[in-house]
C-alpha positions in Angstrom: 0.2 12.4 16.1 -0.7 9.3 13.9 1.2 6.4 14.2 1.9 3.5 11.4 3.0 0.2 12.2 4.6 -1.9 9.3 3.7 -5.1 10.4 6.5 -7.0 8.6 9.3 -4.8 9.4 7.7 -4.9 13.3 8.3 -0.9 13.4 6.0 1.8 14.6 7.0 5.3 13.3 4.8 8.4 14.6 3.9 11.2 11.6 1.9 14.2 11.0 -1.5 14.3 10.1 -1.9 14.3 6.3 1.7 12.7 5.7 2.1 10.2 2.4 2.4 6.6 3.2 5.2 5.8 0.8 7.2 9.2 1.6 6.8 8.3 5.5 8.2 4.7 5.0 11.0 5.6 3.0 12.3 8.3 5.6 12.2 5.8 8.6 13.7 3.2 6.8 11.3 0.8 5.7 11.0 -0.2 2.3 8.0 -0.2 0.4 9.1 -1.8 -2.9 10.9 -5.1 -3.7 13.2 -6.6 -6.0 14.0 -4.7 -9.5 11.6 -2.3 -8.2 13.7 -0.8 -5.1 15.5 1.2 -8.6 12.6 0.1 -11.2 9.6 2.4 -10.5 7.4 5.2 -11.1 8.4 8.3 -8.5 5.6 8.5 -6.3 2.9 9.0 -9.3 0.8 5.4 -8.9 1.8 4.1 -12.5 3.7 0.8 -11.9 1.9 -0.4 -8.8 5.6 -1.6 -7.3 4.7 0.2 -3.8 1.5 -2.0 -2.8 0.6 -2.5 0.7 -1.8 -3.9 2.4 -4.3 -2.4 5.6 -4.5 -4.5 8.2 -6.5 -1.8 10.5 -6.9 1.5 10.5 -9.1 1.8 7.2 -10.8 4.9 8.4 -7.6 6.4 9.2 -6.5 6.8 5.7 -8.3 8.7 2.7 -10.5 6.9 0.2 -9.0 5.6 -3.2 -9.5 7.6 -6.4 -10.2 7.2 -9.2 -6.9 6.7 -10.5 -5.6 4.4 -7.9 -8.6 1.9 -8.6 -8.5 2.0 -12.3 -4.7 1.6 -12.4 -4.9 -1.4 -9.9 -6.9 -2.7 -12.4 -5.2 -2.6 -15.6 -1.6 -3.7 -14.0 -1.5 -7.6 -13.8 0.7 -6.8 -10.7 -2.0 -4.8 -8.9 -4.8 -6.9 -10.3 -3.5 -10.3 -9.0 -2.3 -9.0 -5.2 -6.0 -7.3 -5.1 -8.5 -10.2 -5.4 -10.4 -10.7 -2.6 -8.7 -7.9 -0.6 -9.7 -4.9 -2.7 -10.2 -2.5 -0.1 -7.2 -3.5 2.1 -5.1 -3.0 -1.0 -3.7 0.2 -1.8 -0.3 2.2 -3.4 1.6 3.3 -0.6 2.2 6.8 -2.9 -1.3 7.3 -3.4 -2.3 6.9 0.5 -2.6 9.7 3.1 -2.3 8.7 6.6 -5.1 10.9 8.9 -4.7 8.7 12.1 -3.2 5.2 13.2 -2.6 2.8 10.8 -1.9 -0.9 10.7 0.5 -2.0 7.6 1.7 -4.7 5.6 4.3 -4.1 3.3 5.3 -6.4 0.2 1.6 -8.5 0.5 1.8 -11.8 -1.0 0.1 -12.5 -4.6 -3.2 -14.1 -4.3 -3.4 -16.3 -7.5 -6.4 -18.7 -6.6 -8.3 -16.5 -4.0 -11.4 -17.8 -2.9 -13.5 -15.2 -4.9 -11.4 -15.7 -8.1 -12.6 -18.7 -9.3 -15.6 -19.0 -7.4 
């Protein structure tokens, strides 16, 4: 069985194969979203970009973005400014299927001036 470890929340929870990120979180008590969005958010459907973690290893172990997931990261200031420099380690915790062990950051920090930004 996979395990995911929330790094922040130092918390390793074992899953099934093929379980959602955000559903797996919320069950064992760790929680993906933060301030008004803990009651402010899109169910699960990758609209508001308020569940937004970060892979720290494990990439392989979870399936590829899609299409939506990249193009809405893109269009929401809140996805777009968390994702620069990091847009492969960023991803929405409902859009993210975990097929083996996973390393996670929940709640990643906003990167305003990264490196690649202005550069």
């Amino acid at each position: 069985m996979p395990t995911i470890k929330f790094v922040n929340e130092k918390k390793s929870v074992e899953v099934e194969q093929g379980v959602n990120l955000r559903k797996a979180a919320r069950k064992n008590g760790v929680e993906v979203y933060e301030g008004v969005h803990k009651v402010l958010h899109c169910p699960g459907l990758g609209l508001c970009n308020s569940c937004m973690i970060c892979i720290k290893s494990g990439h392989e172990n979870v399936q590829k973005q899609g299409l939506w997931e990249k193009i809405g990261m893109y269009l929401n200031p809140l996805g777009f400014f968390k994702r620069i420099g990091r847009e492969e380690d960023m991803r929405l915790s409902c859009q993210t299927t975990v097929t083996g062990d996973v390393e996670v950051e929940t709640h990643p920090s906003m990167n305003w001036h990264g490196e690649k930004f202005w550069g």
